[in-house]
Structures are given as structure tokens and as C-alpha cells.
mmCIF file of the N, C-alpha and C atoms, coordinates in Angstrom:
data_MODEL
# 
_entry.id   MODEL 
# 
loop_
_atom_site.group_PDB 
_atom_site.id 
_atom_site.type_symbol 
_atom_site.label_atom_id 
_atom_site.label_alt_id 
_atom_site.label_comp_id 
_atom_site.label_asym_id 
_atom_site.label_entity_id 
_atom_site.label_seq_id 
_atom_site.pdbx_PDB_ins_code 
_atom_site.Cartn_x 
_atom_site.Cartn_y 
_atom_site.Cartn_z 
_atom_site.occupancy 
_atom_site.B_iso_or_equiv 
_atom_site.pdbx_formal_charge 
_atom_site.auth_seq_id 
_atom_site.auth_comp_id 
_atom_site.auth_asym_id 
_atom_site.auth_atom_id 
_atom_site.pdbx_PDB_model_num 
ATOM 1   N N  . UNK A 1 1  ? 22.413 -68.527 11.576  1.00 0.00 ? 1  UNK A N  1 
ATOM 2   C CA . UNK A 1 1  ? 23.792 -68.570 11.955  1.00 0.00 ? 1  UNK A CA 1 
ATOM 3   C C  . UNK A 1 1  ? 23.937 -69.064 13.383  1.00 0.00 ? 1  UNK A C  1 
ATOM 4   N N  . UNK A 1 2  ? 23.060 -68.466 13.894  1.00 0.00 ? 2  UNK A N  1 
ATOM 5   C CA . UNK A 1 2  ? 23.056 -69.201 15.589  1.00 0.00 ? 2  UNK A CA 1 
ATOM 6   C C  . UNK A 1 2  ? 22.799 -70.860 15.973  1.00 0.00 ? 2  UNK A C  1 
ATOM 7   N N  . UNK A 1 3  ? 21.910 -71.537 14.965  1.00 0.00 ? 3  UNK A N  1 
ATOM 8   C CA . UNK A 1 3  ? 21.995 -72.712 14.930  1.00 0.00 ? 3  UNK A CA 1 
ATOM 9   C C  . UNK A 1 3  ? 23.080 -73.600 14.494  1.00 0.00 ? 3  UNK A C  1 
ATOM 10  N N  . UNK A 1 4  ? 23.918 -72.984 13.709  1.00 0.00 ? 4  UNK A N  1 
ATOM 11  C CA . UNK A 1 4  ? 25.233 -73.373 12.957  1.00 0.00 ? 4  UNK A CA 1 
ATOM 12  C C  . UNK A 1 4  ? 25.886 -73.273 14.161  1.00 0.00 ? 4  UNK A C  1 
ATOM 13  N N  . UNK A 1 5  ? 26.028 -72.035 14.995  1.00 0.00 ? 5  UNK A N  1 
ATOM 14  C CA . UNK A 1 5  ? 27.118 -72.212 15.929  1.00 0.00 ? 5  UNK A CA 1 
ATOM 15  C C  . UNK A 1 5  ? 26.895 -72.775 17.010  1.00 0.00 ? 5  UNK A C  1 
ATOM 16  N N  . UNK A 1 6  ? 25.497 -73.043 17.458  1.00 0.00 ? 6  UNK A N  1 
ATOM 17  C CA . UNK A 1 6  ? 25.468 -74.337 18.703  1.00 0.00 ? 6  UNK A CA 1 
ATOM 18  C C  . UNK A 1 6  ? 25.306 -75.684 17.889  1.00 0.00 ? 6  UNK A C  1 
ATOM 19  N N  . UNK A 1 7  ? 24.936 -76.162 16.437  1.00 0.00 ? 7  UNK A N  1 
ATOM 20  C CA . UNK A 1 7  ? 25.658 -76.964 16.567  1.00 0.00 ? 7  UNK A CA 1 
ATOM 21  C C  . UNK A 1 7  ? 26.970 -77.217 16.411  1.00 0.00 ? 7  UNK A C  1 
ATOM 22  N N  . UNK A 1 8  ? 28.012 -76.428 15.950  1.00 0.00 ? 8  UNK A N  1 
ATOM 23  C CA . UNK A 1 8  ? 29.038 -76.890 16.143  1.00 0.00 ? 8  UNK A CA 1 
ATOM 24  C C  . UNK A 1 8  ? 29.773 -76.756 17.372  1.00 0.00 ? 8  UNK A C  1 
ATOM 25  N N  . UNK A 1 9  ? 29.453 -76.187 18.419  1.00 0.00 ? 9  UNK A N  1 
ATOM 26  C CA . UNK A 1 9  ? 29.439 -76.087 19.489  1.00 0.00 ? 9  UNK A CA 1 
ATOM 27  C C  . UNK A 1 9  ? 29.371 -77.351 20.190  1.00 0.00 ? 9  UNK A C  1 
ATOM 28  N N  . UNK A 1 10 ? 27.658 -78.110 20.169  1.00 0.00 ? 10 UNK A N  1 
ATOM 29  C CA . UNK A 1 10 ? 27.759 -78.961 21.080  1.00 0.00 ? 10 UNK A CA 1 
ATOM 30  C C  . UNK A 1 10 ? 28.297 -80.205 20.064  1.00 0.00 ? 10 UNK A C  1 
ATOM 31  N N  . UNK A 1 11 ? 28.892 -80.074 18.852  1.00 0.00 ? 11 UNK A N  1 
ATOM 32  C CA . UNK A 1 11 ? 29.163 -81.636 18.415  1.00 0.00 ? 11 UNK A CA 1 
ATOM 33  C C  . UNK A 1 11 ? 30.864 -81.301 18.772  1.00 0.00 ? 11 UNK A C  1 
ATOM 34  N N  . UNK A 1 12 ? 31.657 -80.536 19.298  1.00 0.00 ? 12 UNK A N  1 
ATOM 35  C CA . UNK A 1 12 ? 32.828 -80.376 19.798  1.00 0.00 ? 12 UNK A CA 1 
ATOM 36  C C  . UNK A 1 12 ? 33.807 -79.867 18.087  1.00 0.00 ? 12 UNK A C  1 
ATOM 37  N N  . UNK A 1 13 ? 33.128 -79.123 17.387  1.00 0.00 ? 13 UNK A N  1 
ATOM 38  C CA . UNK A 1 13 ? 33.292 -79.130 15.853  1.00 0.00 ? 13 UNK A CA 1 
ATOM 39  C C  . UNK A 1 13 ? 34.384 -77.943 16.099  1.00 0.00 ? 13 UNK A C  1 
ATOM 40  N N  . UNK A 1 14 ? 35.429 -78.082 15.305  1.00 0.00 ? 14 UNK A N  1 
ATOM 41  C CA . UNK A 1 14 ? 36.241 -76.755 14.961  1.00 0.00 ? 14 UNK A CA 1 
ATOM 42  C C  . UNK A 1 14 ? 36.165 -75.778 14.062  1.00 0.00 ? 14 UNK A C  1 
ATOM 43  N N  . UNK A 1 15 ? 36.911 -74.813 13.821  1.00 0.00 ? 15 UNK A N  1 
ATOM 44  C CA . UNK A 1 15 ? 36.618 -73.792 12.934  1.00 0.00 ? 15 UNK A CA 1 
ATOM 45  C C  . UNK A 1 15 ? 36.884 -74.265 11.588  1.00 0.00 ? 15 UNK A C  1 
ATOM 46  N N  . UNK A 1 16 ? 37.545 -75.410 11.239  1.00 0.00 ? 16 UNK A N  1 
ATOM 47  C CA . UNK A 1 16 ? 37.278 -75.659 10.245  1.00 0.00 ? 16 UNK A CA 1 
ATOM 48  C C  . UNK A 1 16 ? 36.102 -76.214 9.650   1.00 0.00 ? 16 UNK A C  1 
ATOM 49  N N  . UNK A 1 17 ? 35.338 -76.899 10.462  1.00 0.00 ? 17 UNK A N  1 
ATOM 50  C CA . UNK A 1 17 ? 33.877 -77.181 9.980   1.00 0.00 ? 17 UNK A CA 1 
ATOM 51  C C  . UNK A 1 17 ? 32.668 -76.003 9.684   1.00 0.00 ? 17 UNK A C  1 
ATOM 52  N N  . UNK A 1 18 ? 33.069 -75.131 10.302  1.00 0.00 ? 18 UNK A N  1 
ATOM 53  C CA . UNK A 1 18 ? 32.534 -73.666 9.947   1.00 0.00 ? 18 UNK A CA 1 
ATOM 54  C C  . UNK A 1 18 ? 32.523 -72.804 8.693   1.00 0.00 ? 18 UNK A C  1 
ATOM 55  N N  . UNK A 1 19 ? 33.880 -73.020 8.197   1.00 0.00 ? 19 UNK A N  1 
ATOM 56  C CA . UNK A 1 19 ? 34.579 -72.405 6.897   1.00 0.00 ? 19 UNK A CA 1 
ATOM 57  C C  . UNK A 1 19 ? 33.075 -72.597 5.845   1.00 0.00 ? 19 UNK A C  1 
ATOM 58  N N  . UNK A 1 20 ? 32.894 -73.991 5.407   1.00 0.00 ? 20 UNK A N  1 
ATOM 59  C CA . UNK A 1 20 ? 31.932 -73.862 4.057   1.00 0.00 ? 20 UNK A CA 1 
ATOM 60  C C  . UNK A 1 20 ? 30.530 -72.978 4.532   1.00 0.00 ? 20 UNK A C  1 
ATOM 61  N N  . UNK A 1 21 ? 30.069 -73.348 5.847   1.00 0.00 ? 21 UNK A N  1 
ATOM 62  C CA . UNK A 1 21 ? 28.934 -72.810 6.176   1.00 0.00 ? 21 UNK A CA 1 
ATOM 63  C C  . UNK A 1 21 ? 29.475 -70.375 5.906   1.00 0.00 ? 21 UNK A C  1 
ATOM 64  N N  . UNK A 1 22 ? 30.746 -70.571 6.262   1.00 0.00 ? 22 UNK A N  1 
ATOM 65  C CA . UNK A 1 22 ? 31.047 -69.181 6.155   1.00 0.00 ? 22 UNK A CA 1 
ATOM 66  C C  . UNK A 1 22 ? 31.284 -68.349 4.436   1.00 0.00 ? 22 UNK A C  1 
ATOM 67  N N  . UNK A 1 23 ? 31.992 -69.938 4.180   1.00 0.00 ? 23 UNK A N  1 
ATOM 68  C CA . UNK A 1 23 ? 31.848 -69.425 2.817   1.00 0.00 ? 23 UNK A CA 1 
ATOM 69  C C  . UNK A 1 23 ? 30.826 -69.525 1.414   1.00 0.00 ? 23 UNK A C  1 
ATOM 70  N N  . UNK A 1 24 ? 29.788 -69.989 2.063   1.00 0.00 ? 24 UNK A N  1 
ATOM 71  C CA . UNK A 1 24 ? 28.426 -70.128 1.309   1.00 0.00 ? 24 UNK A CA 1 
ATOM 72  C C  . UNK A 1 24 ? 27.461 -68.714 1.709   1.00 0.00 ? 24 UNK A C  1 
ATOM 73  N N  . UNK A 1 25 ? 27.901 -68.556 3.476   1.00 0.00 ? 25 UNK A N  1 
ATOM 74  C CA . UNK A 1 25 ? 27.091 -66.998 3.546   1.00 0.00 ? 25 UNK A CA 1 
ATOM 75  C C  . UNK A 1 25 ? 27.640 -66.067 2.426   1.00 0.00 ? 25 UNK A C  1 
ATOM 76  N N  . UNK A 1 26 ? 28.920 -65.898 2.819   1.00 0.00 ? 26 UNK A N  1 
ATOM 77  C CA . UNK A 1 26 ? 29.314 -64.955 2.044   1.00 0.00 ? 26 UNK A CA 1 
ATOM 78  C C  . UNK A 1 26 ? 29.119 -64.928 0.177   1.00 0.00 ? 26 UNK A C  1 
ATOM 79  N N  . UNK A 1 27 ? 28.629 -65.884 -0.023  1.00 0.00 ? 27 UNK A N  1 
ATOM 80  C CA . UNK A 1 27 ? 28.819 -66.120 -1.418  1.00 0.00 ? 27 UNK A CA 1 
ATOM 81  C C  . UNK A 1 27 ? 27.487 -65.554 -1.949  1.00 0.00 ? 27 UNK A C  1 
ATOM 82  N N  . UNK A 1 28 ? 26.664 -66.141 -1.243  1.00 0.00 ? 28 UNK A N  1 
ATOM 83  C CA . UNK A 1 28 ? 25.242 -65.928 -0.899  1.00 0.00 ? 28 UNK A CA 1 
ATOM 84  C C  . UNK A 1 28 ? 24.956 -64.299 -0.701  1.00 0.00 ? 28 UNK A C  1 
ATOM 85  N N  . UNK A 1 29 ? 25.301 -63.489 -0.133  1.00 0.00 ? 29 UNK A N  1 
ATOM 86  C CA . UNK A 1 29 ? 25.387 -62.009 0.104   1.00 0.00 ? 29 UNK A CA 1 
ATOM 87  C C  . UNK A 1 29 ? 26.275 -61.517 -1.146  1.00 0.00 ? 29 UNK A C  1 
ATOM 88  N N  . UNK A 1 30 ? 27.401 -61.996 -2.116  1.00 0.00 ? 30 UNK A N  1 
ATOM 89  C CA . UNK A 1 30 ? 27.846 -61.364 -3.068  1.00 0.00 ? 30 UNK A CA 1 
ATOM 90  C C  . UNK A 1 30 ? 27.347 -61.484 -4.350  1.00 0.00 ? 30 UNK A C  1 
ATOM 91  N N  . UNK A 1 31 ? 26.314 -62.548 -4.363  1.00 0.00 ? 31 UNK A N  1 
ATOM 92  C CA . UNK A 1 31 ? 25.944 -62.622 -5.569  1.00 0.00 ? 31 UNK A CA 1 
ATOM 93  C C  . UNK A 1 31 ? 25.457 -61.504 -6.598  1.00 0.00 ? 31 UNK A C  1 
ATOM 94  N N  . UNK A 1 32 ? 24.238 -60.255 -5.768  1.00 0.00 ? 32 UNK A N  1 
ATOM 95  C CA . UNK A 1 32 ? 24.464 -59.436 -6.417  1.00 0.00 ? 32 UNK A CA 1 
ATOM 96  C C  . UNK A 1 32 ? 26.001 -58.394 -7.120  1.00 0.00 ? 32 UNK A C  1 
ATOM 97  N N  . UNK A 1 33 ? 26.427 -58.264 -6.130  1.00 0.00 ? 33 UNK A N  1 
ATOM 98  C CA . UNK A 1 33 ? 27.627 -57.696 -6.088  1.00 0.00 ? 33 UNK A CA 1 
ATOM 99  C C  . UNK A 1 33 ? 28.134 -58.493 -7.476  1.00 0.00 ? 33 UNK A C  1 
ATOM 100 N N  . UNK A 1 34 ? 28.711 -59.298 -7.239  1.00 0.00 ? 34 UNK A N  1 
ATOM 101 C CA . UNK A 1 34 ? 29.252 -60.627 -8.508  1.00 0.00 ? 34 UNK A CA 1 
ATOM 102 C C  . UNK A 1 34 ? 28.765 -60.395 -9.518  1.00 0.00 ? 34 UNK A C  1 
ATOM 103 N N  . UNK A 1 35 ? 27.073 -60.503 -10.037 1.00 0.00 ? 35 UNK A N  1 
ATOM 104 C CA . UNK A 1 35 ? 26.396 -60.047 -10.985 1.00 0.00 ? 35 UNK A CA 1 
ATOM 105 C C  . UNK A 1 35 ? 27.130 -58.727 -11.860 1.00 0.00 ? 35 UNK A C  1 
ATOM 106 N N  . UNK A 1 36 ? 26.235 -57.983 -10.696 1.00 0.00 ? 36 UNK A N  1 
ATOM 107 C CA . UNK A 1 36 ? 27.154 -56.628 -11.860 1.00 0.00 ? 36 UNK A CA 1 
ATOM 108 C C  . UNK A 1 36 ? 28.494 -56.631 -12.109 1.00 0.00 ? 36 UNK A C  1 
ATOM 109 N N  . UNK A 1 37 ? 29.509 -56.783 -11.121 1.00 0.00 ? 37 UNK A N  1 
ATOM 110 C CA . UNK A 1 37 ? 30.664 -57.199 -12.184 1.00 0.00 ? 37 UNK A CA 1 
ATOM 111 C C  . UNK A 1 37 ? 31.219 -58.111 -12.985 1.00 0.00 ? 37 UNK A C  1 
ATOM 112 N N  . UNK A 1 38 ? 30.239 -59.363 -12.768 1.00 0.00 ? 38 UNK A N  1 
ATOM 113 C CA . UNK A 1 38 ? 30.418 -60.037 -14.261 1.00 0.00 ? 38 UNK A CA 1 
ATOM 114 C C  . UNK A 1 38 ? 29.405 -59.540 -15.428 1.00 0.00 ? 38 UNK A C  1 
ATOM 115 N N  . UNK A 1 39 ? 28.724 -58.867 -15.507 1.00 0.00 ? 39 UNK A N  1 
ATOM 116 C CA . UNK A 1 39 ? 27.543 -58.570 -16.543 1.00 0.00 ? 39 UNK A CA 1 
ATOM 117 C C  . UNK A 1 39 ? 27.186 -56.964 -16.374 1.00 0.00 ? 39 UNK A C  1 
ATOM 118 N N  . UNK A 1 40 ? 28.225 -56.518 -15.920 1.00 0.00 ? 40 UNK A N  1 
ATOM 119 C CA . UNK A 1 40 ? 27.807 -55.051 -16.282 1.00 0.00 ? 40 UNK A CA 1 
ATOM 120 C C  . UNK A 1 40 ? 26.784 -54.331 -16.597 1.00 0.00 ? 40 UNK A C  1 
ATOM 121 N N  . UNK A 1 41 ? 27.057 -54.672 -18.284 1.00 0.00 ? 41 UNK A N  1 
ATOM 122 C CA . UNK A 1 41 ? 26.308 -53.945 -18.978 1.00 0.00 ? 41 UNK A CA 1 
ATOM 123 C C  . UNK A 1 41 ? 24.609 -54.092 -19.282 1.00 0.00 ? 41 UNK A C  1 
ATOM 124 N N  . UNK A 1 42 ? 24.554 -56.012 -19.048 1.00 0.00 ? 42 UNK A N  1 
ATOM 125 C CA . UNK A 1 42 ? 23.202 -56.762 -18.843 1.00 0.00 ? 42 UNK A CA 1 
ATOM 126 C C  . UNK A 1 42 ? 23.038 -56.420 -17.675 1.00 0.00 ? 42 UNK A C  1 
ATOM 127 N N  . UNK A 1 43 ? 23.143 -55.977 -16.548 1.00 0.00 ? 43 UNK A N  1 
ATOM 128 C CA . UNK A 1 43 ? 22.944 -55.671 -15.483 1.00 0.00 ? 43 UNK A CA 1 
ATOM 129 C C  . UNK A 1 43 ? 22.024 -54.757 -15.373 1.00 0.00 ? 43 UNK A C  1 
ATOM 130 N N  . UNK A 1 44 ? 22.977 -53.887 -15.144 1.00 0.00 ? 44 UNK A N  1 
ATOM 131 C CA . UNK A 1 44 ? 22.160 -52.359 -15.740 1.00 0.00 ? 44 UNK A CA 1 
ATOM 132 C C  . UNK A 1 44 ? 21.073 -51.979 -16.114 1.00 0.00 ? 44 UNK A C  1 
ATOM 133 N N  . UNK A 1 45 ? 21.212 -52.656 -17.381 1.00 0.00 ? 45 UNK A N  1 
ATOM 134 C CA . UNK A 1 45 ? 19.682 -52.788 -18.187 1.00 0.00 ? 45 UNK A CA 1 
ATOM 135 C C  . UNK A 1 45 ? 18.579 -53.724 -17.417 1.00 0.00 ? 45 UNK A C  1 
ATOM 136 N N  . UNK A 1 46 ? 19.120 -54.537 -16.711 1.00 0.00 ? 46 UNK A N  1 
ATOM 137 C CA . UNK A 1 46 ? 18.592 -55.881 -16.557 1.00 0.00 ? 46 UNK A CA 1 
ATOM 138 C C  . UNK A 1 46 ? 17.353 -55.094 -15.191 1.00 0.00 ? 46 UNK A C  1 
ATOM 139 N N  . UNK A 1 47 ? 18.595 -54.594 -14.216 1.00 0.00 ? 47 UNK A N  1 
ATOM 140 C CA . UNK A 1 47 ? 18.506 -54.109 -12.852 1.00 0.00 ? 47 UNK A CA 1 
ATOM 141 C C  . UNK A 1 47 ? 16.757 -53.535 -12.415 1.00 0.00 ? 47 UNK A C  1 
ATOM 142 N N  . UNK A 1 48 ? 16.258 -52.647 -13.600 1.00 0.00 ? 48 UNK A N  1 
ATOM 143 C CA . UNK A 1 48 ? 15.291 -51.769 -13.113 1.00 0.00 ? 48 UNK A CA 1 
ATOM 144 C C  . UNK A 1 48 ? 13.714 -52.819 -13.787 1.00 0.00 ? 48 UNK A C  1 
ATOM 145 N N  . UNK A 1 49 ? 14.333 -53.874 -14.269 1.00 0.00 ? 49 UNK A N  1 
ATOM 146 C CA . UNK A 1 49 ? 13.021 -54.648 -14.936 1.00 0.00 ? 49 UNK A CA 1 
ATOM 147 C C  . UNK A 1 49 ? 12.729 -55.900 -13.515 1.00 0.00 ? 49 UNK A C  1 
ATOM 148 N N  . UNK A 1 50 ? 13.962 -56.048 -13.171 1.00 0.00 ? 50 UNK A N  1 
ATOM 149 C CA . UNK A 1 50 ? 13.934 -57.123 -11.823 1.00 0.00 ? 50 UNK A CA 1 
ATOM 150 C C  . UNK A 1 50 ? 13.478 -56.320 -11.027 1.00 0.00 ? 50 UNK A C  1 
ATOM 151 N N  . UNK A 1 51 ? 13.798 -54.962 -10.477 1.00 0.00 ? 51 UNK A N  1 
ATOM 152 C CA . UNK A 1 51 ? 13.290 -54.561 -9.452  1.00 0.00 ? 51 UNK A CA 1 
ATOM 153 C C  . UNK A 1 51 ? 11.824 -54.453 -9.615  1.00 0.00 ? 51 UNK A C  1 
ATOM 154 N N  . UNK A 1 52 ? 11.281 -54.154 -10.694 1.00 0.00 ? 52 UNK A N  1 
ATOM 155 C CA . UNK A 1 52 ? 10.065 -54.360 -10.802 1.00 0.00 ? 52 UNK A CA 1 
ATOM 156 C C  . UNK A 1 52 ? 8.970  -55.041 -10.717 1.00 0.00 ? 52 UNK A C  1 
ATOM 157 N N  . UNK A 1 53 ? 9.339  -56.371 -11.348 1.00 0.00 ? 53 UNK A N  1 
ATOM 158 C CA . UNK A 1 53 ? 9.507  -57.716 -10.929 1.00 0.00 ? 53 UNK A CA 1 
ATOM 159 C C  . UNK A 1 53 ? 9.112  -58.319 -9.712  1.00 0.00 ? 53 UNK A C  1 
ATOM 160 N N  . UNK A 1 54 ? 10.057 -57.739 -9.125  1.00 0.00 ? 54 UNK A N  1 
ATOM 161 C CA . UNK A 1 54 ? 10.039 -58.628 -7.595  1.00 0.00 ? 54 UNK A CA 1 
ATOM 162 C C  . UNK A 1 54 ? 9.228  -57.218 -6.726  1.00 0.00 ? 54 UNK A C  1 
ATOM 163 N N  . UNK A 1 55 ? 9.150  -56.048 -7.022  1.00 0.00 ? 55 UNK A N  1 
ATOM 164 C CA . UNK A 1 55 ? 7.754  -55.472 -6.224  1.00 0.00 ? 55 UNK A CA 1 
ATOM 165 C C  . UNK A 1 55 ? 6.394  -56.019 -6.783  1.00 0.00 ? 55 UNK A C  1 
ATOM 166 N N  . UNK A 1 56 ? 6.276  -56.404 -7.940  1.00 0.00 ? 56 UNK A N  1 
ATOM 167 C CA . UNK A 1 56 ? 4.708  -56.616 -8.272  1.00 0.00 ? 56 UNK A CA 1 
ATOM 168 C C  . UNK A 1 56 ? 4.868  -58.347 -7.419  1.00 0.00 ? 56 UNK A C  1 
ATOM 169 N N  . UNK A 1 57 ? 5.731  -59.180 -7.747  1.00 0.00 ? 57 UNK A N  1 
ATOM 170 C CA . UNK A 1 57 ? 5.571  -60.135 -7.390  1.00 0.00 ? 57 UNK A CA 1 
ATOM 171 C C  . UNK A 1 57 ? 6.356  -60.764 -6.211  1.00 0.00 ? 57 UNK A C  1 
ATOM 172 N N  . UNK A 1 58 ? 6.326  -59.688 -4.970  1.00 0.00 ? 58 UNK A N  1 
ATOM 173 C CA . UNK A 1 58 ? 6.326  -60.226 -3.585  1.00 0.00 ? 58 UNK A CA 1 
ATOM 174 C C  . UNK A 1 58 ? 5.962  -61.437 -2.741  1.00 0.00 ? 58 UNK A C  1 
ATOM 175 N N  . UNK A 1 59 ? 4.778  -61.295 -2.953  1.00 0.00 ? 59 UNK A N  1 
ATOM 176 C CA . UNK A 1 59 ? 3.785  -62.631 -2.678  1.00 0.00 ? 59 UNK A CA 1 
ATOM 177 C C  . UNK A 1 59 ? 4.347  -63.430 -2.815  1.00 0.00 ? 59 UNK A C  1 
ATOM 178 N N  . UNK A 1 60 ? 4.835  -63.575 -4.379  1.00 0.00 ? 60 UNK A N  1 
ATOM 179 C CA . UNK A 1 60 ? 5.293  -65.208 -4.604  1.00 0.00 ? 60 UNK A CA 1 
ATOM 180 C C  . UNK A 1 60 ? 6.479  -65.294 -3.858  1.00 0.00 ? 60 UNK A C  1 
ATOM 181 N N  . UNK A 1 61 ? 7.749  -64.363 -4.042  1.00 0.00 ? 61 UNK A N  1 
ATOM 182 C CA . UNK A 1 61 ? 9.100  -64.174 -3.349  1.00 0.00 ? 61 UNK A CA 1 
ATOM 183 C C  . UNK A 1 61 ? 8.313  -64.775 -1.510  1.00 0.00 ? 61 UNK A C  1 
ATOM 184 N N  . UNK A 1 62 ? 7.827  -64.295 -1.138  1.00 0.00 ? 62 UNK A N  1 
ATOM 185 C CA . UNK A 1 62 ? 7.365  -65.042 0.312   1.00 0.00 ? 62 UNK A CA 1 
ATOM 186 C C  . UNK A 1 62 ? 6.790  -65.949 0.071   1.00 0.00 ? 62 UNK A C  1 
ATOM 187 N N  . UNK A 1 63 ? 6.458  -66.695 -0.482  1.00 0.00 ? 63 UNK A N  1 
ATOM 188 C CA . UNK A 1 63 ? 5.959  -68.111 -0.409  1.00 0.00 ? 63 UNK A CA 1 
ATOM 189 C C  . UNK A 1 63 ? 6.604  -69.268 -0.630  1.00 0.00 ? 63 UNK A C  1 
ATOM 190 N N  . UNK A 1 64 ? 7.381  -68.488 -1.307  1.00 0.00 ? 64 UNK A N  1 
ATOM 191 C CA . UNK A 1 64 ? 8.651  -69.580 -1.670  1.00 0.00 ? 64 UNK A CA 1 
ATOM 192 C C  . UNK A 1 64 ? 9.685  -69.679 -0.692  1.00 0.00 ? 64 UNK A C  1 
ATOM 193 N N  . UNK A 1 65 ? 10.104 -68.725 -0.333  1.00 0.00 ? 65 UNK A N  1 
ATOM 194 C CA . UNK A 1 65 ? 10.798 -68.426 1.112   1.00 0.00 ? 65 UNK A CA 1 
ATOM 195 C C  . UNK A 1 65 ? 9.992  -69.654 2.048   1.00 0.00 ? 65 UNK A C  1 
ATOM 196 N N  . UNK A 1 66 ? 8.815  -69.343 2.493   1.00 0.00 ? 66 UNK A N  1 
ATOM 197 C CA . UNK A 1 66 ? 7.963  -70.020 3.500   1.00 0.00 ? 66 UNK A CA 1 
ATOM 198 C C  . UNK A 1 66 ? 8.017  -71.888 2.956   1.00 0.00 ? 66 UNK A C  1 
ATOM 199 N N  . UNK A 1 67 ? 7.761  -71.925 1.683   1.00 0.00 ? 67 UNK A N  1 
ATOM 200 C CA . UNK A 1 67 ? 8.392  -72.973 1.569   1.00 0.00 ? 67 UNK A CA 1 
ATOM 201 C C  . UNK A 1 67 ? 9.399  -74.462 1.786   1.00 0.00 ? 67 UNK A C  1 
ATOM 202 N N  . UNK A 1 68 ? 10.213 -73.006 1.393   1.00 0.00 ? 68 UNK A N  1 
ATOM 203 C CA . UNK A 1 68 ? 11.760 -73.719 1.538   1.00 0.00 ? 68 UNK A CA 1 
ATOM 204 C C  . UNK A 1 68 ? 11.765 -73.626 2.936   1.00 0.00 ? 68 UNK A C  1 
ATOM 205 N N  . UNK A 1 69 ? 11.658 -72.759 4.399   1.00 0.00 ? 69 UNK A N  1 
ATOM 206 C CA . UNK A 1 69 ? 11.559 -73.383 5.605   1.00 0.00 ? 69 UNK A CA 1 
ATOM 207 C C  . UNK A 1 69 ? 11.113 -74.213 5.898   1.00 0.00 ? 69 UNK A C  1 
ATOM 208 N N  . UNK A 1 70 ? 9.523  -74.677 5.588   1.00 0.00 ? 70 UNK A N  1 
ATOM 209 C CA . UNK A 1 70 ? 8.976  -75.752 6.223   1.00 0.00 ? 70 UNK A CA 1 
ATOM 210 C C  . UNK A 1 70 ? 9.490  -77.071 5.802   1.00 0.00 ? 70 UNK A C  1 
ATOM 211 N N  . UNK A 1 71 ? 10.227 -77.054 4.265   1.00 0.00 ? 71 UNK A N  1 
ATOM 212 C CA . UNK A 1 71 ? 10.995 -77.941 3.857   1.00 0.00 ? 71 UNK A CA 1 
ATOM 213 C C  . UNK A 1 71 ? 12.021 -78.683 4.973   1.00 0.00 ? 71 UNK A C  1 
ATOM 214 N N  . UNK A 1 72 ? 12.178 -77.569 5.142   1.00 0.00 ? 72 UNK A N  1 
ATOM 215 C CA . UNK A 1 72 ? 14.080 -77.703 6.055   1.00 0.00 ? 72 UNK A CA 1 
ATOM 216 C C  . UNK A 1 72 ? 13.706 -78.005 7.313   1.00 0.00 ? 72 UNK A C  1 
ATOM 217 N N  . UNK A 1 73 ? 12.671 -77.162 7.753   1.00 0.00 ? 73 UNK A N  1 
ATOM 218 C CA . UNK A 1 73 ? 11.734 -77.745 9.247   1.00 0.00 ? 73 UNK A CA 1 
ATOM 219 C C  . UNK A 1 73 ? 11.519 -79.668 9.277   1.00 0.00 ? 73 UNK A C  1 
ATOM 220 N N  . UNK A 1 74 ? 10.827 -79.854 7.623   1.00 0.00 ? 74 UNK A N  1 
ATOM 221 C CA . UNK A 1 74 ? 10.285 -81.141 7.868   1.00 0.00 ? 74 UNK A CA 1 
ATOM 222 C C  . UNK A 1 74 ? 11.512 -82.257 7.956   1.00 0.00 ? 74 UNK A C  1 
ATOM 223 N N  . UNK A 1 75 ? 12.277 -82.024 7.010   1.00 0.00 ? 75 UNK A N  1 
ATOM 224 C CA . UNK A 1 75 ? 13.477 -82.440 7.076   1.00 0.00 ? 75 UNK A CA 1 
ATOM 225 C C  . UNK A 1 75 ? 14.416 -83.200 8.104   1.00 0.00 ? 75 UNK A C  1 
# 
């Protein structure tokens, strides 16, 4: 977020150039949220097999992460 706001900072950018970058965070942070209330009931059920999921398979969740930075780094 801090890079978003010096650059729009030093390119003389207004708050409207900010908006999508604001409204992709936020979209981005509701997705769970969103989930369960569009899918409830698959949720639910869904919820305790993902959490599982993503503790056995951490590793990969960080590598892919690490990834996609150096992507955006090379970029």
C-alpha cells in the first residue's frame, strides 16, 4: 500500500486513481467473508477440509506467494 501511495504521490495522481487499487484491496480481504454468504451451506462443510489443507500444505501456499513477488519484482 505504501508503494501505491508514493506512487501516486510522486506522479501528481488523485484520489481517483486510487479508488480501483482501494477497491481491489477491499475485495481481496472480503472474499472469504463473500464466500460464506454466497455458499453457506458448501462453506461450512467445505471450511474445516480447506483449513486442513492449507496446514498440511503451507510450503506450497509460500512458494507460490514467493513466486508471484519475484514475478512482480522482475517485471
Amino acid at each position: 500500500m505504501l508503494t501505491v501511495g508514493v506512487h501516486l504521490e510522486q506522479s501528481d495522481s488523485g484520489y481517483a486513481a486510487a479508488l480501483p487499487f482501494i477497491a481491489l484491496t477491499i475485495l481481496v480481504a472480503a472474499i472469504p467473508l463473500l464466500a460464506r454468504l454466497l455458499f453457506h451451506r458448501r462453506a461450512e462443510s467445505a471450511a474445516p477440509a480447506v483449513r486442513e489443507w492449507v496446514g498440511t500444505h503451507g510450503w506450497l501456499i509460500t512458494i507460490i506467494a514467493c513466486a508471484i513477488f519475484i514475478v512482480l519484482i522482475l517485471t
